[in-house]
C-alpha positions in Angstrom: 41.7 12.0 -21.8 38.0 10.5 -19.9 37.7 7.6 -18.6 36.3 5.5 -21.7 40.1 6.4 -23.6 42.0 5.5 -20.8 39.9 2.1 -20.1 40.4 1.6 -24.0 44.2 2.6 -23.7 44.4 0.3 -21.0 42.8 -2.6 -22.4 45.3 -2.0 -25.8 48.2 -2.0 -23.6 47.5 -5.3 -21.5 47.1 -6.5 -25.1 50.1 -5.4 -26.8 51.5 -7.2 -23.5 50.3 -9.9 -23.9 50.7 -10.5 -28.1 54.3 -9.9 -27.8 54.8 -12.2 -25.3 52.7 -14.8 -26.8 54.3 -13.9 -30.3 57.9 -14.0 -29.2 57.4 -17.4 -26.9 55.8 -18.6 -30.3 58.5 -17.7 -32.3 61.3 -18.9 -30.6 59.2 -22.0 -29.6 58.8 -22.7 -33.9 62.7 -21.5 -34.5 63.9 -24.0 -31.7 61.7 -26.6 -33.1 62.8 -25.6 -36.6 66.8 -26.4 -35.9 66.0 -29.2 -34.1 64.3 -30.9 -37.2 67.6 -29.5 -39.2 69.9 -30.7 -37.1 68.0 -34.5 -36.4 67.9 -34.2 -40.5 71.5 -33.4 -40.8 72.3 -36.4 -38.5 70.1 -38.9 -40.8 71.1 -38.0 -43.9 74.8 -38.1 -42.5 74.3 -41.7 -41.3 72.3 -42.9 -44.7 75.8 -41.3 -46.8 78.1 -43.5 -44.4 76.5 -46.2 -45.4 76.9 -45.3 -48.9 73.6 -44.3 -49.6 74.9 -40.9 -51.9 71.6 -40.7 -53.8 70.0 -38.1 -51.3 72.8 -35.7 -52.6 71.7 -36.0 -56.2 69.9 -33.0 -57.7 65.9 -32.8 -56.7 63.8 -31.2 -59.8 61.0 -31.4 -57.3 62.5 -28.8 -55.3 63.1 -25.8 -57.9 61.5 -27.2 -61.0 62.9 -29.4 -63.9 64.3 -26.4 -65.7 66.2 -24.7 -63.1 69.7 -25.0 -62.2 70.9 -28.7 -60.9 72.4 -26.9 -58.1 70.1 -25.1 -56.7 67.6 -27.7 -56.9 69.8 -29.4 -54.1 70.1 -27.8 -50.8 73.2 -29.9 -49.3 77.0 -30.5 -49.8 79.1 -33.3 -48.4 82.6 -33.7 -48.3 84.9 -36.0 -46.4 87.7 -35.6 -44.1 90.4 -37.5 -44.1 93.0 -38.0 -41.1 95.5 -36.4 -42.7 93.2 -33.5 -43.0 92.8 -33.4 -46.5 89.4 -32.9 -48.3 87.1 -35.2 -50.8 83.8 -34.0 -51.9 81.2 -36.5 -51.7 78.5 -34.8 -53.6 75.8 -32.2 -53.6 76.5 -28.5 -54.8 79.9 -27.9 -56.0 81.1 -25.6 -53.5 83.7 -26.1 -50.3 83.0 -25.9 -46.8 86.5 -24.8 -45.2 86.9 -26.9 -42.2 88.4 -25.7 -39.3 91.0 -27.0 -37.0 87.9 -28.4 -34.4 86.5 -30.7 -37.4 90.0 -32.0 -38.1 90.7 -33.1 -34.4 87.5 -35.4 -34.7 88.9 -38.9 -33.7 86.5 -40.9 -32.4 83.8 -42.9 -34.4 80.4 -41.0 -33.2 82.1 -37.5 -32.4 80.4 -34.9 -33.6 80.0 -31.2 -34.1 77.9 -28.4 -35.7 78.2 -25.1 -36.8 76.9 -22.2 -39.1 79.2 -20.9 -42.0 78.3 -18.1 -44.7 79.4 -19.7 -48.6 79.1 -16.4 -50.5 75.6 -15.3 -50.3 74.6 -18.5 -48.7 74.1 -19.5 -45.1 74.6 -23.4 -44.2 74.5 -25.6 -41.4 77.9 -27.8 -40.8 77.8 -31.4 -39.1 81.1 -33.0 -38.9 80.8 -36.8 -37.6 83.9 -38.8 -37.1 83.9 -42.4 -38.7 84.8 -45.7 -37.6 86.9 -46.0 -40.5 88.5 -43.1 -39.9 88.5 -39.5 -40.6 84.8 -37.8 -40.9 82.0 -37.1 -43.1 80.8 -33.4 -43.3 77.3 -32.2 -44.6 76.5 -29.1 -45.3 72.7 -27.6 -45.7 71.5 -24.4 -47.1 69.4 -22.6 -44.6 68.3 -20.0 -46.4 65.2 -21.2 -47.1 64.2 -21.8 -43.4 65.1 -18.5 -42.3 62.6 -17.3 -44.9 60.4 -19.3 -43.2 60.8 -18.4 -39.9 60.8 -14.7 -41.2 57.5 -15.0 -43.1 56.8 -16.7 -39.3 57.9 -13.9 -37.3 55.9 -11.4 -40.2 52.6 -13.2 -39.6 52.8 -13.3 -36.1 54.0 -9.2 -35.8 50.4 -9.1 -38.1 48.3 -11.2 -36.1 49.5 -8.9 -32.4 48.4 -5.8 -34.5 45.1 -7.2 -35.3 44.4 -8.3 -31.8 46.0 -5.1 -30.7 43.7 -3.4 -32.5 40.6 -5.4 -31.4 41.6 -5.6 -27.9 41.3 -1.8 -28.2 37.8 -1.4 -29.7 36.4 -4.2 -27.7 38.3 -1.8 -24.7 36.3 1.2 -26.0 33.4 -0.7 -26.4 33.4 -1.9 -23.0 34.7 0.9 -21.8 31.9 2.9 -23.0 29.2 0.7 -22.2 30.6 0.5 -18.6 30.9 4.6 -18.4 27.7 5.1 -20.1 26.3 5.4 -16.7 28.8 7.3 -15.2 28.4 9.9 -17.9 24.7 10.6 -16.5 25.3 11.0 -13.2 27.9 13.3 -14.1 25.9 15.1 -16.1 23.0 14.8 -13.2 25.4 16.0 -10.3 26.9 19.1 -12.5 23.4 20.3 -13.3 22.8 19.9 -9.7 25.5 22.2 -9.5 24.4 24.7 -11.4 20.5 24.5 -10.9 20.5 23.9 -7.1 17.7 21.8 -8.1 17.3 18.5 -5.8 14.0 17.0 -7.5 16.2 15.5 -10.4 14.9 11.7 -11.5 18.3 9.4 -11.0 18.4 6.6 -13.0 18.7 3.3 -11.2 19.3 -0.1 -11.6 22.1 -2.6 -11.6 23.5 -4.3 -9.1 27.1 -3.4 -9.4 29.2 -0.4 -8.8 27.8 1.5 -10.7 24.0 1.0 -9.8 24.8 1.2 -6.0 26.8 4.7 -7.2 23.3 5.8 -8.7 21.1 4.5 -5.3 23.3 6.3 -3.3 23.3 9.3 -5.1 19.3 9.3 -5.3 19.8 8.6 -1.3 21.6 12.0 -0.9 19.9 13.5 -3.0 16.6 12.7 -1.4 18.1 13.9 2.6 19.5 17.2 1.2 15.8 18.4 -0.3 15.0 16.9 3.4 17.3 18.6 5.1 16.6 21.8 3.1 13.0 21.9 3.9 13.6 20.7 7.5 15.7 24.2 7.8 13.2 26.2 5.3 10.6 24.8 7.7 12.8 25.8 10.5 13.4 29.0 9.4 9.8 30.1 9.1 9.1 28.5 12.6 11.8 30.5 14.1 10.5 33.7 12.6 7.0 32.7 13.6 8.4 32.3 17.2 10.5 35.0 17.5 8.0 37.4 16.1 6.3 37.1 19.6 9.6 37.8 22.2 11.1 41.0 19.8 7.2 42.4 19.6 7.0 42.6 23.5 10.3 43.6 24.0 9.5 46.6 21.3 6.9 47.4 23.1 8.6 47.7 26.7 11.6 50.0 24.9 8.8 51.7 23.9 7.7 52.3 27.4 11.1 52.5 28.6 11.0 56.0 27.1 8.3 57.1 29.5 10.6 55.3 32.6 11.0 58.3 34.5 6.9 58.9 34.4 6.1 55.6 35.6 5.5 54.8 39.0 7.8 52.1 41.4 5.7 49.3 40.9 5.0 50.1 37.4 8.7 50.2 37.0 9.6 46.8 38.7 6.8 45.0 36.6 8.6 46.4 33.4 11.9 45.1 34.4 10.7 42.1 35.4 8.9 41.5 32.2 12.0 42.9 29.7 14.4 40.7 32.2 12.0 37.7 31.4 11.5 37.8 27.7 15.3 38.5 27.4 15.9 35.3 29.4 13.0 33.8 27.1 14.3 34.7 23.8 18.0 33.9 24.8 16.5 30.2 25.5 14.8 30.0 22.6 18.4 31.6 20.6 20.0 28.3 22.1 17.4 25.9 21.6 17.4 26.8 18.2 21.5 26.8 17.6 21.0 23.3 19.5 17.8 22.0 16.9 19.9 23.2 14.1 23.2 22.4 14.1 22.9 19.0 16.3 25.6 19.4 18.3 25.4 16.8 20.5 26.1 14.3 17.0 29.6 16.0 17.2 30.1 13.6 19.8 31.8 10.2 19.5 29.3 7.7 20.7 31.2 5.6 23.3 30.4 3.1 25.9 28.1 4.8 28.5 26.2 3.9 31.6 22.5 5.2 30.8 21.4 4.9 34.5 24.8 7.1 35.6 23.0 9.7 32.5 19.8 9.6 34.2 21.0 10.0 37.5 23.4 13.0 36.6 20.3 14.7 34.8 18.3 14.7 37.4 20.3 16.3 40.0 20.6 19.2 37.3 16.7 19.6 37.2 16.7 18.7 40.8 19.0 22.1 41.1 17.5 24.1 38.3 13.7 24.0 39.5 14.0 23.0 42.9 11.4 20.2 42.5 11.2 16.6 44.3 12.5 14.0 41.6 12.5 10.2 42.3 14.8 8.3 40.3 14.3 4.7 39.4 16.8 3.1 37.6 18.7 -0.1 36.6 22.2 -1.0 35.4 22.1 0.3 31.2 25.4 0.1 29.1 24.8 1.5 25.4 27.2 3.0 22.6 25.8 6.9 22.9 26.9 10.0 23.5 26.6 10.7 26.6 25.8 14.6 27.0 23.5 14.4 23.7 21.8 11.7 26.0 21.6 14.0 29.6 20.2 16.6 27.4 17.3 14.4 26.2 16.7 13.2 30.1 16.9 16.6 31.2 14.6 18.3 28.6 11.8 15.3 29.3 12.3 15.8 33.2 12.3 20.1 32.8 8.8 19.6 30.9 7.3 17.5 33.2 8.2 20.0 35.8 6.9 22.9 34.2 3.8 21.2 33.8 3.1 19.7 36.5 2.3 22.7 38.9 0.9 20.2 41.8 3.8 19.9 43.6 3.9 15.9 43.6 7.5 14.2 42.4 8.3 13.8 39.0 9.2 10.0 38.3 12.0 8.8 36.2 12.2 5.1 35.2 14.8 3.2 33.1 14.5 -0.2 31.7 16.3 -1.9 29.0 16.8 0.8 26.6 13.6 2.8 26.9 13.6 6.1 29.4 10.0 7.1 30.9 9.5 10.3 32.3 6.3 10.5 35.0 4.5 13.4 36.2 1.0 14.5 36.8 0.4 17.2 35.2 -2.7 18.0 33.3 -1.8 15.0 30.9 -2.2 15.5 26.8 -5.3 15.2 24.8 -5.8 12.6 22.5 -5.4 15.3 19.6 -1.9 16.5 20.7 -0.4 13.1 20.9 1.0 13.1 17.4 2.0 16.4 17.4 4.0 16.9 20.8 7.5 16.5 19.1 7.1 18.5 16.8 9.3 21.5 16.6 7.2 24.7 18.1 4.2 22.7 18.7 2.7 23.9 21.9 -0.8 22.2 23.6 -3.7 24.6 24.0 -2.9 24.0 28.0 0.8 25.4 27.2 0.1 28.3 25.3 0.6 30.4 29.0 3.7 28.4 29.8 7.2 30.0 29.4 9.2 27.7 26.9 10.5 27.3 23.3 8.5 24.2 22.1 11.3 23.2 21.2 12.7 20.9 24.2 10.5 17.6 23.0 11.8 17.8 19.5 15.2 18.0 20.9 14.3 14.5 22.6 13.2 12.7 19.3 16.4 13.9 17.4 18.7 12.5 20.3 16.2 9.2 20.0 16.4 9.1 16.2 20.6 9.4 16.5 20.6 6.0 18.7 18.3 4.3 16.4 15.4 4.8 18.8 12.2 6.3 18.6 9.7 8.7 21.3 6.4 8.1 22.6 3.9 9.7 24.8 0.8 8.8 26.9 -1.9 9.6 28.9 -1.0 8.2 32.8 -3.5 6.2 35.0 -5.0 8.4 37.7 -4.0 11.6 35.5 -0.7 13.2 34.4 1.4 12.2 31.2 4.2 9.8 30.6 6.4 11.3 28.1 10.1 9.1 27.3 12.4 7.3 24.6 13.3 4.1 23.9 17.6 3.4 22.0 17.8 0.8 19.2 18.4 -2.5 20.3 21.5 -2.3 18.6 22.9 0.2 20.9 22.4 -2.0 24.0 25.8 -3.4 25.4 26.3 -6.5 26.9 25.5 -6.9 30.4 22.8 -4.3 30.2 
């Protein structure tokens, strides 16, 4: 069964509920009511015949029609008691009520007692009131005809919980439908997503409940996977682009390498050197790319860290790794991060700035706030390449003889972009390049 029959079946159901509650709290609500009125009726009439007032137990035409039989046309008997226990009729329809031991015990003036008693194919209700003058008075009433009416009650109100039954479940299917109508389409959207592997499908929008944020986040997703495909298609294509150059050179050597025994010693050390080298190159540029693509560093938790501790511990790994002078000038930084995705960034700023930056002078490190500036002096970047530095591959025409992946900037600005951050990159006074990133406010702790 979908979803529209069961939200119909469901709406039926709290209605069927809810009738025959209704319907059996009316009914016994009307029957209560109903013996009440008999029994205040029996209680009247009984007083009016004490005081001799008989005529209410003479034959009513009214009731069954002038031509109908006398006794029918009245609906009550009465008979009296007396206290020896025998038995006078009083009036009304010629038939007996038996009295029972209960009804002859009644002593006391304003003593009474009711009951139901089957005459032959009639039902009656007793009362039996004692008298002041001794003995009692006892009137009988047919109650046939009520319990017709409280059948024909009972019919009418099993027919009026079918109705509503019934339009409890249309209005249910109605809503239902309208309210699935919706759902239906971006079923049908996301299956022939499925089966297409088409992204560019046009979501329908709109609404502000449930269902319409459903539909904006599913455009949403839709809308970062055809991202995220052509960020790897675009990826892809770099990576072939770049590793076309590596593999051709190293082809080339194991070409050479076949003439190794002709070559001389210096010949031979060059070509080690250089196989060694774009081994180590292309194994760099193998990582960088596992790093760029899967973004490990988001498989971290991000967790209370001290940014200036990051800094600090990055440094001494450059310090280490290219033997350069590197001054550090930091301040006190708490932010939610990760903290190694973080060391990578500082590193990666820091190792460029020491591979360009041939002059010897220190590369500078400076923290503030949120935002991480890297220093050097280098040959700075041209106004042109500004826009362009962290993008993935992009290398400067003054970096096309440098050993590297192009890679290690764009690696910054996806860190930057996970802490809600952004990258930027400037020329420096006096000459050289200042190259950092700066975490979303957001991310700062207290106390930073």
């Amino acid at each position: 069964m979908n979803l529209t029959g069961r939200l119909a079946v469901a709406f039926a159901a709290v209605a069927a509920v809810v009738a025959v509650l209704v319907g059996v709290l009316s009914y016994r609500t009307a029957s209560s009511r109903v013996h009440e009125e008999l029994d205040r009726s029996l209680m009247v009439t009984s007083a009016e015949i004490s005081a001799g007032a008989t005529a209410v137990l003479a034959p009513n035409p009214a009731i069954t029609g002038p031509d109908d039989d006398h006794d029918e046309s009245q609906p009550m008997v009465a008979q009296r008691i007396a206290p020896d226990g025998s038995v006078r009729p009083v009036g009304g329809r010629p038939v007996t009520v038996a009295v029972d031991p209960a009804e002859r015990a009644l002593a006391r003036p304003g003593d009474h007692l009711y009951r139901d008693v089957t005459i032959g194919r009639d039902d009656y209700r007793v009362l039996t009131v004692a008298q002041a003058s001794g003995g009692a008075l006892q009137l009988a009433i047919d109650v046939d005809e009520t319990r017709n009416v409280l059948s024909d009650l009972a019919a009418r109100i099993t027919v009026a919980s079918a109705l509503v039954l019934l339009a409890a479940a249309a209005a249910g299917w109605l809503i239902a439908r309208r309210i699935t109508r919706r759902l239906v389409r971006l079923t049908g959207l996301a299956e022939q997503v499925t089966a297409s592997g088409r992204l560019d499908v046009a979501v329908p929008a709109g609404g502000r409940d449930e269902v319409g944020r459903l539909a904006a986040s599913f455009d949403a997703m839709l809308g970062r996977l055809a991202t995220s495909r052509e960020d790897q298609e675009r990826l892809v294509q770099d990576a072939a682009h770049e590793l076309r150059t590596p593999l051709t050179s190293l082809r080339t050597n194991a070409s050479v390498l076949r003439r190794f025994g002709e070559l001389d010693p210096d010949a031979r050390a060059r070509l080690l050197d250089d196989v060694d080298g774009e081994s180590r190159e292309l194994t760099h540029l193998v990582d960088e790319l596992v790093e760029l693509a899967t973004r490990r560093y988001e498989e971290e938790l991000p967790e209370p860290v001290q940014l200036d501790e990051v800094v600090a511990r990055a440094a001494d790994r450059v310090r280490r790794r290219t033997g350069r002078e590197i001054r550090v000038d930091t301040e006190p930084v708490r932010v939610q991060g990760r903290a190694k995705g973080l060391e990578r960034a500082v590193g990666n700023l820091l190792e460029n700035a020491a591979k360009f930056d041939a002059g010897g002078e220190p590369v500078e490190v400076v923290l503030r706030g949120g935002r991480v500036e890297v220093l050097d002096r280098g040959p700075g970047i041209a106004a042109d390449d500004l826009a362009r530095v962290f993008d993935r591959f992009y290398r400067a025409d003054t970096a096309r003889g440098l050993p590297g992946s192009g890679l290690g900037l764009a690696i910054v600005r996806q860190v930057a972009l996970a802490h809600g951050g952004t990258v930027t990159a400037a020329g420096r006074p006096g000459g050289g390049a200042v190259v950092g990133f700066t975490l979303g406010g957001d991310h700062l702790l207290p106390g930073s």
